[in-house]
C-alpha positions as CSV (number, residue, x, y, z in Angstrom):
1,X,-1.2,12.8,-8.8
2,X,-1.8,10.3,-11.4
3,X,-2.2,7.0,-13.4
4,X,0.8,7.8,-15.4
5,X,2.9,8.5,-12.4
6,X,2.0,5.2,-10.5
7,X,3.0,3.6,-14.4
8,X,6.2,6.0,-14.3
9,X,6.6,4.3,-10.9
10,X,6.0,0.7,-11.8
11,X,8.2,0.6,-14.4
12,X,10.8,2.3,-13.3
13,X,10.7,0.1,-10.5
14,X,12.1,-2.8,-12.3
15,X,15.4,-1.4,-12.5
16,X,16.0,-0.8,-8.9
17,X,18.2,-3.4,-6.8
18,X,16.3,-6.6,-4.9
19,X,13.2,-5.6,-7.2
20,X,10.5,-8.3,-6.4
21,X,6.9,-8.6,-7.2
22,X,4.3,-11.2,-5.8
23,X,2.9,-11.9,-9.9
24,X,-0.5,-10.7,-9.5
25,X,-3.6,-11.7,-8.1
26,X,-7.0,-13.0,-10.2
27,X,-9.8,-10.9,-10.5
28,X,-11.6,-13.1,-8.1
29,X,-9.0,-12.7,-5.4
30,X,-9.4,-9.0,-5.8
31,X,-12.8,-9.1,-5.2
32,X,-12.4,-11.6,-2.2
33,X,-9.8,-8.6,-0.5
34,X,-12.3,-6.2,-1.3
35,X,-15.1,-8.2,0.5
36,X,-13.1,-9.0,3.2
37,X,-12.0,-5.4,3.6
38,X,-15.4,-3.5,3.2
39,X,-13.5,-1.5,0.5
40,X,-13.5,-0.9,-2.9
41,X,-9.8,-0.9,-4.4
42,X,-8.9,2.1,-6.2
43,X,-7.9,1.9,-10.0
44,X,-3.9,2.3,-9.3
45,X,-4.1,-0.1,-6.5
46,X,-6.5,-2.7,-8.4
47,X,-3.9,-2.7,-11.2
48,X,-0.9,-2.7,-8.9
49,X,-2.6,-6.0,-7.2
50,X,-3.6,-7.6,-10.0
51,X,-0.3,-7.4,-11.9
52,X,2.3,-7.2,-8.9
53,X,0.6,-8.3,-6.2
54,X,3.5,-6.9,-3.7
55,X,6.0,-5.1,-4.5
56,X,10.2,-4.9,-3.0
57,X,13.0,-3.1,-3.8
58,X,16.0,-1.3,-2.3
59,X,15.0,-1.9,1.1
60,X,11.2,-0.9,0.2
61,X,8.2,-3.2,0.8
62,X,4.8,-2.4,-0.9
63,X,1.9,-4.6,0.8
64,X,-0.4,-6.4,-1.8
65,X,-3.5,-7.7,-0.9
66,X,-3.8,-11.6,-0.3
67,X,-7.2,-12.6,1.1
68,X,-5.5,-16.6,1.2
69,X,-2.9,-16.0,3.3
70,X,-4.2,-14.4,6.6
71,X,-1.6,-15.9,9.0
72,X,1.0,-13.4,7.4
73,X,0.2,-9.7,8.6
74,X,4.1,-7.9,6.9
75,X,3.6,-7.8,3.2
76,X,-0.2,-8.4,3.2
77,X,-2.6,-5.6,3.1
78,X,-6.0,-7.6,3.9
79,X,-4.4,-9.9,6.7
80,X,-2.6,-6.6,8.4
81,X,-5.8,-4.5,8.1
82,X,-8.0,-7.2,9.6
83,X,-4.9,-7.9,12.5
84,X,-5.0,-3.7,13.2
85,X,-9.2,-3.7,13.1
86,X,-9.7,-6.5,15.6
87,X,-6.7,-5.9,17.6
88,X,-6.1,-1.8,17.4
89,X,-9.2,-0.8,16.3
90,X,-7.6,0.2,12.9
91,X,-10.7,2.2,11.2
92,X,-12.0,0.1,8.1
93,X,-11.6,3.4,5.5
94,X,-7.7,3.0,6.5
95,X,-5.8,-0.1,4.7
96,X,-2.2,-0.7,5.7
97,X,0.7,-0.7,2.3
98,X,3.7,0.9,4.0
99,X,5.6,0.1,7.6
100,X,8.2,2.5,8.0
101,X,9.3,0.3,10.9
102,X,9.5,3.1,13.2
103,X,6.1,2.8,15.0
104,X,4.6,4.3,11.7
105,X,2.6,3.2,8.5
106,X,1.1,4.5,5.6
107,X,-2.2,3.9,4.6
108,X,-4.5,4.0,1.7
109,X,-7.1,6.7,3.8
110,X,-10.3,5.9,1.3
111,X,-12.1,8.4,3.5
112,X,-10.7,11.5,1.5
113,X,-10.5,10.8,-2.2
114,X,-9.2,12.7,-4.5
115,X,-11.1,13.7,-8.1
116,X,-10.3,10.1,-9.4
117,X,-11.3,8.6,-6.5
118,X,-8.3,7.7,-5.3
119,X,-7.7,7.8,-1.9
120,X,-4.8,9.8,-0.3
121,X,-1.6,7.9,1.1
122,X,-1.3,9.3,4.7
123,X,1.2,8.1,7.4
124,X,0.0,7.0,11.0
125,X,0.8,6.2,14.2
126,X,-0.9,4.2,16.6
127,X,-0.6,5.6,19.7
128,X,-2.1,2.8,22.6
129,X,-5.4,4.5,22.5
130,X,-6.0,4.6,18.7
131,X,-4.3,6.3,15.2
132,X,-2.8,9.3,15.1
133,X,-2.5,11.3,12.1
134,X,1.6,11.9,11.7
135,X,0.8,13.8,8.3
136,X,-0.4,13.4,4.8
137,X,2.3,11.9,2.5
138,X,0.4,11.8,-1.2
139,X,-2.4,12.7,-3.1
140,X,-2.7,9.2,-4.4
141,X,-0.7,5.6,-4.5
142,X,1.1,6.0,-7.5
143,X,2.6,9.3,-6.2
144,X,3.5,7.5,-3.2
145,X,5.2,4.6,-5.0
146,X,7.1,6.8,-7.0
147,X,8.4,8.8,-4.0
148,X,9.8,5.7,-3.1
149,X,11.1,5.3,-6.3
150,X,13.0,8.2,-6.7
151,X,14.7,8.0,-3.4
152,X,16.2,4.7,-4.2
153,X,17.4,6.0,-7.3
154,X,19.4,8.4,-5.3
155,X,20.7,6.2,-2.7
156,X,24.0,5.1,-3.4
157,X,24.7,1.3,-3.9
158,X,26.9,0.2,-1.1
């Protein structure tokens, strides 16, 4: 429900198993997604972009956005949201960060922002006929990232 928890969740991060990160993206590549997208990135997922880029661990993969590689839909938040819009008919205000590879995904839902104008993390389903709200998952991305977070700290290492 904050900065400091999408911080708490960055840096905790790092300690998980298979942690991996993309490096970051220039200011003018963020700017480029955001063009691309119609949106304007939030402040937790600006700076998660522009120092990770992409985020993996434990079996968890964060999307980044990368408006050069468009070919590339898993991982990439601008080349999966485009994909969804021309092929699903994925609403712009919705932008892809999280397949749960059952048929669902989270999204960044910039139509409903919270006080910092953050936009709630929401999981949906597309359903042959268009997206289906499965239910709200977080306020905001960094409460999202460090839901994830926490559950890998609890899974056992095999």
């Amino acid at each position: 429900m904050s900065y400091e928890n999408y911080k708490t969740a960055m840096e905790t991060a790092k300690s998980l198993r298979y942690y991996t990160t993309a490096g970051g993206r220039s200011d003018e590549s963020l700017q480029k997604s955001e063009d691309l997208l119609g949106i304007k990135f939030s402040a937790q997922y600006r700076d998660f972009n522009k120092h990770y880029g992409y985020l993996s661990f434990f079996g968890c993969e964060i999307f980044g956005a990368d408006p050069e590689d468009l070919e590339i839909a898993e991982g990439n938040s601008v080349a999966c949201a485009l994909s969804e819009r021309r092929d699903y008919g994925l609403p712009s205000f919705l932008l892809p960060i999280y397949n749960f590879d059952d048929g669902c995904m989270a999204y960044l839902d910039h139509s409903s922002l919270n006080e910092a104008g953050e936009p709630r993390v929401v999981m949906m389903e597309y359903t042959g006929s268009g997206y289906e709200l499965v239910k709200v998952l977080n306020e905001d991305f960094g409460d999202f990232v460090l839901h994830l977070v926490r559950e890998a700290e609890e899974t056992p290492d095999e």
